[in-house]
C-alpha positions in Angstrom: -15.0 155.6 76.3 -12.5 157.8 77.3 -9.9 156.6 74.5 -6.5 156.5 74.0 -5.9 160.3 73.7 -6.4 161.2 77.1 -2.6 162.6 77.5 -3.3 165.0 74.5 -6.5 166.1 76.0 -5.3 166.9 78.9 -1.8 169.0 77.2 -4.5 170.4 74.9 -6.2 172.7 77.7 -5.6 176.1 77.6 -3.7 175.9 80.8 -1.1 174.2 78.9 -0.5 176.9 76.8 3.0 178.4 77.2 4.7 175.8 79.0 8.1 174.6 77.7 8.2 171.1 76.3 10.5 170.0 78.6 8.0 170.7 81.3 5.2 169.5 79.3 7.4 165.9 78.2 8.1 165.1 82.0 4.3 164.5 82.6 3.3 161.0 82.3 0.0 159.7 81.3 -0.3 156.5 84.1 -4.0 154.7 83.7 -7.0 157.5 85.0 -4.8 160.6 85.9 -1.3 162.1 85.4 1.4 161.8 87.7 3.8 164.4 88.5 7.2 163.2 89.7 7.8 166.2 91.6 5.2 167.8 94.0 7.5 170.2 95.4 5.2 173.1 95.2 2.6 171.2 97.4 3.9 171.1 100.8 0.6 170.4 102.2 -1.0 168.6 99.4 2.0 165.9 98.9 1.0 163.4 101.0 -2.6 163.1 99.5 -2.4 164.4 96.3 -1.6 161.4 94.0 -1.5 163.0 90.8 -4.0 165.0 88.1 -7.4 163.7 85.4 -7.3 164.5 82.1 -8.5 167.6 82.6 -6.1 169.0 85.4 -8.0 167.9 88.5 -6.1 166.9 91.4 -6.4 163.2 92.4 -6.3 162.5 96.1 -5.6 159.4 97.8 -8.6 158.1 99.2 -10.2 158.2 102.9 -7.5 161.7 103.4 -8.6 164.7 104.2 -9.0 166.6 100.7 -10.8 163.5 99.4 -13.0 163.4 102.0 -14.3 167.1 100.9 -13.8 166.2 97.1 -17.0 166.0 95.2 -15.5 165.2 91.9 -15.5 162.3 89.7 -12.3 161.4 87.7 -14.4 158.8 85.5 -14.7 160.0 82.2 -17.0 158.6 79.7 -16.9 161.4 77.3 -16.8 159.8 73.9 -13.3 159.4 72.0 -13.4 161.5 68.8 -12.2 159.2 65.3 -9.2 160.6 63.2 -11.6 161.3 60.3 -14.5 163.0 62.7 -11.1 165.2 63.8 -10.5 165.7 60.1 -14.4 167.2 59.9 -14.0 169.2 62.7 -10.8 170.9 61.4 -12.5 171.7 57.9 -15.4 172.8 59.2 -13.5 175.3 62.0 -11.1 176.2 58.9 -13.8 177.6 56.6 -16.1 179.3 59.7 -15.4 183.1 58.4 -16.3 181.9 54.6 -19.3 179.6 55.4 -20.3 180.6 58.8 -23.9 179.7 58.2 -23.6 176.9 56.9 -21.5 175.9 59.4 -23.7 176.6 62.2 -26.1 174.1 60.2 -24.2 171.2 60.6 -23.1 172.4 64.4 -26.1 170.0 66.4 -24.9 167.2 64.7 -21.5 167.9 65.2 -22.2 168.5 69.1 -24.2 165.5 70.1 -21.1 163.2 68.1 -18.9 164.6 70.6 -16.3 168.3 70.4 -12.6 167.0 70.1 -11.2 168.7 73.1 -8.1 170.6 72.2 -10.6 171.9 69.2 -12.7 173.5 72.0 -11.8 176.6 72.6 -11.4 177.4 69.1 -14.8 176.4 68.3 -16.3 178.8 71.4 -14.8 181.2 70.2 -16.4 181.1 66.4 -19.6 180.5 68.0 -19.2 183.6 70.3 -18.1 186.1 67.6 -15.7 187.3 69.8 -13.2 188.1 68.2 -15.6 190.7 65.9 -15.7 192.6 70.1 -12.4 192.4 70.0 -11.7 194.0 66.6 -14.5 196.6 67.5 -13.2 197.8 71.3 -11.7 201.0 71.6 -9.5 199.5 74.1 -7.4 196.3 74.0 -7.4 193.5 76.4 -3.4 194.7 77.2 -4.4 198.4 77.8 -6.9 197.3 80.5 -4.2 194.8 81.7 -1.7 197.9 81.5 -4.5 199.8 83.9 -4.5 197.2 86.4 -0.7 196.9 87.1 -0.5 200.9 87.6 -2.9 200.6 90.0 -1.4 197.6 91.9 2.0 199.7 91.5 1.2 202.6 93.3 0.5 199.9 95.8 3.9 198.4 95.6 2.5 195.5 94.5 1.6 193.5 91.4 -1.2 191.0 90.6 0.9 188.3 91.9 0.6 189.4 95.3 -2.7 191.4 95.7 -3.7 190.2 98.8 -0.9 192.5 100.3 -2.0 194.8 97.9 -5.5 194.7 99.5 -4.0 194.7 103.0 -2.1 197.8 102.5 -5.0 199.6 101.4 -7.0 198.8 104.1 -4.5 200.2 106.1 -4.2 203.1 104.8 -8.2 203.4 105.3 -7.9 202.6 108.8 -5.2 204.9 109.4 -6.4 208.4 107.0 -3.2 210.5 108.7 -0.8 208.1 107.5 -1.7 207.7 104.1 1.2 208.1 101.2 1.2 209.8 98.4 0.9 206.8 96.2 -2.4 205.6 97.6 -3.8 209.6 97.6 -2.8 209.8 93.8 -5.0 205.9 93.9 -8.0 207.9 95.2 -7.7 210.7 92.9 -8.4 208.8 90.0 -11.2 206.6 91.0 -13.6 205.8 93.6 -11.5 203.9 96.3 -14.3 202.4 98.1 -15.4 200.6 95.1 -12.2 199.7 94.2 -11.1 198.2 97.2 -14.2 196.4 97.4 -13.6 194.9 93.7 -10.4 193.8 94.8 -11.1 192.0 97.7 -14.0 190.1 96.1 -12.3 189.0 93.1 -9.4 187.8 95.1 -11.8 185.5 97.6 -13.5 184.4 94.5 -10.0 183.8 92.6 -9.4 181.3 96.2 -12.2 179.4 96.1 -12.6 179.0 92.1 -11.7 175.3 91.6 -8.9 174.6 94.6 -8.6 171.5 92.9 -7.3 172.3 89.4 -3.7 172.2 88.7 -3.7 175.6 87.4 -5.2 177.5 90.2 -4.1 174.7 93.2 -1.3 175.7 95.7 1.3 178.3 95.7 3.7 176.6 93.1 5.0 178.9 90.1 2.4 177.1 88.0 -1.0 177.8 90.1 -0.1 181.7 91.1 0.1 182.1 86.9 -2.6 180.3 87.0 -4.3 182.7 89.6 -2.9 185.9 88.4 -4.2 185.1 84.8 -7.6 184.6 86.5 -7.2 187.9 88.8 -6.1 190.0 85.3 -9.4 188.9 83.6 -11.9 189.5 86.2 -10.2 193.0 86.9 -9.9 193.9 83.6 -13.7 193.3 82.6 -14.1 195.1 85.8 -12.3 197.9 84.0 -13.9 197.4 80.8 -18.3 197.5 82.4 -17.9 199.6 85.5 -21.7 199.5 85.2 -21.3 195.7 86.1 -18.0 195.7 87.7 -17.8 192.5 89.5 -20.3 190.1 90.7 -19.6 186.4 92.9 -20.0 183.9 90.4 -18.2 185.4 87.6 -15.2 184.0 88.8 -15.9 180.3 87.9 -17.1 181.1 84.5 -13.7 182.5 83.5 -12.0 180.1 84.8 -13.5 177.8 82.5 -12.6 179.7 79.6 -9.4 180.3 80.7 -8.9 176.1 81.1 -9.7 175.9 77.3 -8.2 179.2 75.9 -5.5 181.7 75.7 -5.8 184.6 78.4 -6.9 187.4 75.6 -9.3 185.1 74.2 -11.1 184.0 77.3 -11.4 187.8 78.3 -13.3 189.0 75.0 -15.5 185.8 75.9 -16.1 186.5 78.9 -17.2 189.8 77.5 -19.5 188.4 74.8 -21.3 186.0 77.4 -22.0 188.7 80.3 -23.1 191.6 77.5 -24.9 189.2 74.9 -28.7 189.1 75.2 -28.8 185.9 73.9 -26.4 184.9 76.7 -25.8 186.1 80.3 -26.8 189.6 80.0 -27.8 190.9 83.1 -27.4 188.0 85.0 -24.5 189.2 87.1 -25.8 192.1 89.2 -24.9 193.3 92.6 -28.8 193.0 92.9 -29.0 189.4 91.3 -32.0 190.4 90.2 -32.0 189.2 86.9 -30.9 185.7 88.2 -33.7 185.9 91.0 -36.4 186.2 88.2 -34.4 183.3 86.1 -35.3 181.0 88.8 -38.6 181.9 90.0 -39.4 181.1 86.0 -37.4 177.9 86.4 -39.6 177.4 89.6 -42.8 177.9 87.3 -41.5 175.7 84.8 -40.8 173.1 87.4 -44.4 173.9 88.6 -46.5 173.0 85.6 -43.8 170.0 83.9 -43.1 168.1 87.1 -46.5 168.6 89.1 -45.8 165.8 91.2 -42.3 166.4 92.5 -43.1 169.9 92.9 -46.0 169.2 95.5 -43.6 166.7 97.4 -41.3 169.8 97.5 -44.2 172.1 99.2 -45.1 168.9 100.8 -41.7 168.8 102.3 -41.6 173.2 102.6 -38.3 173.0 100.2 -38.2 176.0 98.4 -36.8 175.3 94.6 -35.0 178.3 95.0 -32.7 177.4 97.3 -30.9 175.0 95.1 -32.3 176.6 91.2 -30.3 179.8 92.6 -27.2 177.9 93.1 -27.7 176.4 89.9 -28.0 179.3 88.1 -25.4 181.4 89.6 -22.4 178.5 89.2 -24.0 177.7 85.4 -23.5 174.0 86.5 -20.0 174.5 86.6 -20.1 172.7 90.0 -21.4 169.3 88.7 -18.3 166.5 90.1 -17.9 165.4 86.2 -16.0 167.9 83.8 -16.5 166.0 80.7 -20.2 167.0 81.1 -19.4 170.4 82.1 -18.3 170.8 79.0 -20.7 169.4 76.8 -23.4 171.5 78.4 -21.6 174.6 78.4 -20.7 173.5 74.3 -25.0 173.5 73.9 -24.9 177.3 76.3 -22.7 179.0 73.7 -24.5 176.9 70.5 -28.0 177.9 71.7 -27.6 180.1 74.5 -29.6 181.0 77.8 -32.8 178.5 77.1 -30.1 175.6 77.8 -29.8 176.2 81.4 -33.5 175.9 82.0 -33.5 172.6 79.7 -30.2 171.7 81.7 -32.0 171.9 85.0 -35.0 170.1 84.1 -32.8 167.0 83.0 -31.4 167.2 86.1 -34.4 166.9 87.9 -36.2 164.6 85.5 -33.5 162.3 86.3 -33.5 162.7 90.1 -37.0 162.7 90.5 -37.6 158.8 91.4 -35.1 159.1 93.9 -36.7 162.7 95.1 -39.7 161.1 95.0 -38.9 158.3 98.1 -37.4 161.4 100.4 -39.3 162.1 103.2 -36.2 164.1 104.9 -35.4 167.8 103.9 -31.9 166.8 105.2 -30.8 164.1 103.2 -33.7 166.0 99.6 -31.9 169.8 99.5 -28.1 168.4 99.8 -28.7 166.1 97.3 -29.8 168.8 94.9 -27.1 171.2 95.9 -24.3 168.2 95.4 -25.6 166.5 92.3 -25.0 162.9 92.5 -22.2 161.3 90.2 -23.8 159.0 88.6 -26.4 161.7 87.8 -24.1 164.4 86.0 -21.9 161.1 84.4 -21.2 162.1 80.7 -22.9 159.2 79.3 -26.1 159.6 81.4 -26.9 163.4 81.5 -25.7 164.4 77.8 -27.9 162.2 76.0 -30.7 162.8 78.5 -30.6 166.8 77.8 -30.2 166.4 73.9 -33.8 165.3 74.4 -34.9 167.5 77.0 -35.9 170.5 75.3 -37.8 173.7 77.0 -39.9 176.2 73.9 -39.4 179.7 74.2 -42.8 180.2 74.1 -42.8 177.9 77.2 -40.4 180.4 78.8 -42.2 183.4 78.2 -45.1 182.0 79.0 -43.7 181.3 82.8 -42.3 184.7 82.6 -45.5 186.7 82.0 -46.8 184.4 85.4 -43.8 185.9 87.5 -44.6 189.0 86.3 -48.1 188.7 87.1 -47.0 187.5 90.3 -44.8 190.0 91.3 -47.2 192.5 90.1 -49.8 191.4 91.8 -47.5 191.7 95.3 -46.9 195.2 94.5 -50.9 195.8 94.1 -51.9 193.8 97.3 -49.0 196.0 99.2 -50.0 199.1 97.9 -53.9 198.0 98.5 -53.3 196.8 102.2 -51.2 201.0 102.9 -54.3 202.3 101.5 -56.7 200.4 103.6 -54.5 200.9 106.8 -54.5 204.6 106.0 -58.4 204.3 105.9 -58.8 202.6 108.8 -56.4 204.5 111.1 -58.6 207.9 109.7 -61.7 206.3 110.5 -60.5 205.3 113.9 -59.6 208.7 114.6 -62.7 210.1 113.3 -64.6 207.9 115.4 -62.6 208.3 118.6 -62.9 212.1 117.6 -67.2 211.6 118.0 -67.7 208.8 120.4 -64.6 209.7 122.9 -66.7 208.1 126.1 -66.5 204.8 124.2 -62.9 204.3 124.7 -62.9 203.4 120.6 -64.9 200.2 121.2 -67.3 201.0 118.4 -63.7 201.9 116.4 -62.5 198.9 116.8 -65.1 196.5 115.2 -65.4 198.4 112.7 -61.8 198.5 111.8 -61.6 194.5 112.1 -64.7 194.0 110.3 -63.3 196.4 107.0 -60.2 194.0 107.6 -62.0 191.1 106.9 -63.4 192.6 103.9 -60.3 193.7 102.7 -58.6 190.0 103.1 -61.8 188.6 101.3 -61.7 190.7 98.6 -57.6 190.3 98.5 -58.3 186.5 98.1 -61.1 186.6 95.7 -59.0 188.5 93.7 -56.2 186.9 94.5 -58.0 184.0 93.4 -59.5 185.1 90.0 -55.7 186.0 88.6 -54.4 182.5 89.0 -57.2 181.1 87.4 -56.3 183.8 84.3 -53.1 182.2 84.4 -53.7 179.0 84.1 -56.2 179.5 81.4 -53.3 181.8 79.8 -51.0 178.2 80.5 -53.6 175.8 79.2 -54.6 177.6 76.2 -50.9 177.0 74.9 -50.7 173.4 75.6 -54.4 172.2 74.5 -54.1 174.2 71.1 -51.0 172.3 70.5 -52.5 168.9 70.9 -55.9 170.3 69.3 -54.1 170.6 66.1 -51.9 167.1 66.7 -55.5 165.2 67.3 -57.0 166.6 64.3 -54.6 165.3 62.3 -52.6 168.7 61.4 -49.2 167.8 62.6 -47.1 169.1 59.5 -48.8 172.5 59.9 -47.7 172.9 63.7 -44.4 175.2 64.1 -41.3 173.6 65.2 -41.0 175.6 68.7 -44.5 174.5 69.7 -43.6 170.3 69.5 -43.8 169.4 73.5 -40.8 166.8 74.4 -41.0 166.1 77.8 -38.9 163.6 78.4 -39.3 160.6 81.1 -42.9 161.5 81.9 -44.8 160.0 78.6 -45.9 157.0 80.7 -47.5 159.2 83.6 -49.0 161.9 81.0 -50.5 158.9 78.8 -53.8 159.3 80.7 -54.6 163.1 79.8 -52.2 163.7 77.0 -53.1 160.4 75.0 -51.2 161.2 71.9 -48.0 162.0 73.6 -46.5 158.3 73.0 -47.0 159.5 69.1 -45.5 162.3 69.0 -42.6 161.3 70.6 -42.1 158.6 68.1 -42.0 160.8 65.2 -39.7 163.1 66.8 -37.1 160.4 68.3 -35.9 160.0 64.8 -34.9 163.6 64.4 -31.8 165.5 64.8 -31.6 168.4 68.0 -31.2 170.5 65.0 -34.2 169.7 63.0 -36.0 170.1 66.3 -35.0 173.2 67.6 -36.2 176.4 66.1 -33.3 179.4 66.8 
């Protein structure tokens, strides 16, 4: 339930954070959102904006033109946290630096009960280490901050209005003659193209980043902090990787942090998550490579656990990565309830990037009956692009993904398949030059020795080494995903091998198969699945998961 603390959640966010408490005690906590006596700083919202959730999302009056576009639910079901679990949470945060093991021991349990939210950001941050980054940079958050504003300056601007800033600089580029001294002294100390560049992007992205949240909605003193805060961050990491710089998507990831922590501290996470193997490293490329791969394994995954909404997919000619890309690159953040937002991005920081494969294949487990009965591409992608609300509801998709778990021997074994794969696609290109350099040479050989036959002769033999070529291509072709699926078998039949022979104690923890919401249709070739599932229902996600 959503309890009777939803006013304190909601003051407890880290937008809250430096407001006075006069401003802070006029806001009223009236039934499923708050309701701000003054909307002044919404001249275009006031008539449909009726007031903000729990979490800071605005509420609009219904059948207007804002709820129309709203995909957002402002029904909570996020669990109320007791005074005594509070108490636990507070000792257990308290002693992280003396006990952090220990502490990270008890964290699954502690999770699936439920995070107290104004404890949130404090716990990300002990589970990120980041303040150890911060302790170990050579630069501080404030220099890199410090950086920024010259920059802006010699604009005659600051980060509260960069898209002048942005503006002028453009017209200084379009007009080279006229340039000032401040912008030539701009482009003496960096690259300007990829400045301006960096600029503009993050200040789209800063637009579009949750329009709806009190802190970044509208042009009120309250939103452009909001939005400057947001701007600082994303520039200064930009500052602090110019390797990485910026990249779309990055934007709604801060924001989160920035909702449930001070501005410094949601910087040095940001930095932990985007330079952390065990997180998002890589993932954030001008090339979105990284991500590309990411969902071509997902797509393999989907593949070999889901069979049979996969086929309706080809059936249909959807390609999964048209919505696992979107996934991927948001982090779910776009899901229309926050309270499981949250909880999934508490199990991303706990147990890092295996999460948002298990994430996505709850999704899907849950969809698929309803995938399953449609026939239209129309009504199947938007429905995976827009998750459903009663899908991503708290109470349905939490306890769904603490039992959804995917091996990291699963993933690796998916990964060595794209590899393969893309492999394979380098050799068949390279193969198919080399054979059209053949052929062209032996057409001009034999147009060299038969010229009277016009290359007749040529020709047929050039189509007939074609067909070879494709035959051999395919038998090959062929043979390799064969390999692979031998490769993917092997893994899967050893494991129940050693479950029907009666050696279940002896099989490692990150080899146990829970695929949940398929036992029933998996009955008939994995016979024993109903067992094991049994044994393992009565476990704790921490007693099943091997780190």
């Amino acid at each position: 339930g959503r309890g009777s603390g939803s006013g304190a959640r909601f003051e407890s966010a880290g937008y809250w954070s430096g407001r006075p408490a006069s401003q802070r005690s006029s806001e009223r906590v009236e039934g499923k959102f708050i309701n701000r006596s003054n909307m002044s700083g919404y001249p275009t919202e006031k008539p449909c904006v009726l007031g903000f959730d729990q979490f800071g999302f605005a509420v609009f009056r219904r059948h207007c033109d804002k709820w129309k576009q709203e995909h957002r639910s402002h029904e909570y079901s996020y669990p109320s946290v007791s005074a005594s679990k509070l108490e636990s949470w507070q000792e257990l945060l308290s002693n992280w630096n003396e006990a952090g093991a220990s502490c990270m021991d008890k964290m699954h349990s502690f999770l699936e009960a439920g995070v107290p939210i104004k404890l949130r950001g404090h716990l990300w941050k002990c589970l990120l280490g980041s303040e150890l980054v911060k302790e170990s940079s050579t630069h501080t958050y404030q220099e890199y901050v410090q950086e920024l504003r010259s920059q802006l300056a010699n604009l005659g601007v600051n980060e509260y209005g960069v898209q002048v800033a942005i503006s002028t600089l453009d017209n200084a580029d379009q007009n080279k003659a006229e340039k000032d001294s401040r912008a030539c002294n701009l482009m003496a100390n960096q690259n300007p193209e990829v400045t301006i560049e960096t600029l503009r992007q993050i200040v789209l992205d800063v637009e579009r980043s949750f329009p709806t949240h009190c802190s970044l909605m509208g042009r009120n003193p309250e939103a452009k902090e909001g939005q400057a805060k947001l701007f600082r961050i994303l520039s200064a990491y930009a500052k602090y990787n110019p390797q990485i710089g910026y990249c779309q998507g990055m934007s709604y990831i801060a924001a989160m942090l920035l909702m449930n922590m001070q501005e410094e501290d949601a910087f040095w996470a940001l930095v932990v998550l985007l330079e952390k193997p065990k997180y998002l490293a890589g993932f954030y490329e001008h090339s979105l490579d990284t991500i590309q791969r990411h969902a071509k394994i997902f797509q393999q995954l989907l593949k070999h656990r889901m069979p049979c909404l996969w086929q309706h997919m080809e059936n249909l000619e959807v390609a999964p990565l048209l919505f696992i890309t979107t996934w991927f690159l948001t982090l779910f953040t776009s899901l229309p309830c926050w309270d499981s937002v949250l909880a999934i991005w508490d199990l991303i920081i706990l147990d890092g990037i295996n999460v948002i494969f298990s994430t996505g294949l709850c999704i899907l487990q849950l969809l698929e009956a309803r995938l399953l009965t449609m026939s239209d591409v129309s009504v199947l992608l938007p429905t995976l692009l827009r998750i459903p609300v009663d899908i991503s509801r708290y109470n349905v998709l939490v306890p769904a993904l603490w039992i959804t778990k995917v091996h990291k021997w699963e993933l690796d074994c998916m990964q060595s398949v794209v590899l393969e794969e893309e492999e394979e696609v380098l050799l068949s290109s390279g193969r198919r030059s080399i054979q059209a350099a053949a052929m062209e040479k032996v057409t001009k050989l034999n147009g060299k020795n038969a010229p009277d036959s016009k290359g007749t002769g040529g020709k047929r033999s050039t189509r007939s080494s074609a067909s070879v070529g494709r035959g051999t291509g395919q038998q090959e072709t062929l043979k390799n995903t064969l390999t692979k699926m031998l490769k993917i078998a092997r893994c899967y039949l050893q494991d129940l091998r050693q479950m029907s022979e009666g050696h279940k104690e002896s099989l490692p923890q990150d080899k146990a198969l829970i695929i949940h919401g398929h036992a029933k249709r998996r009955s008939t070739t994995l016979n024993n699945k109903g067992q094991t599932r049994k044994v393992n229902s009565g476990k704790s996600r921490s007693e099943r998961t091997s780190r």
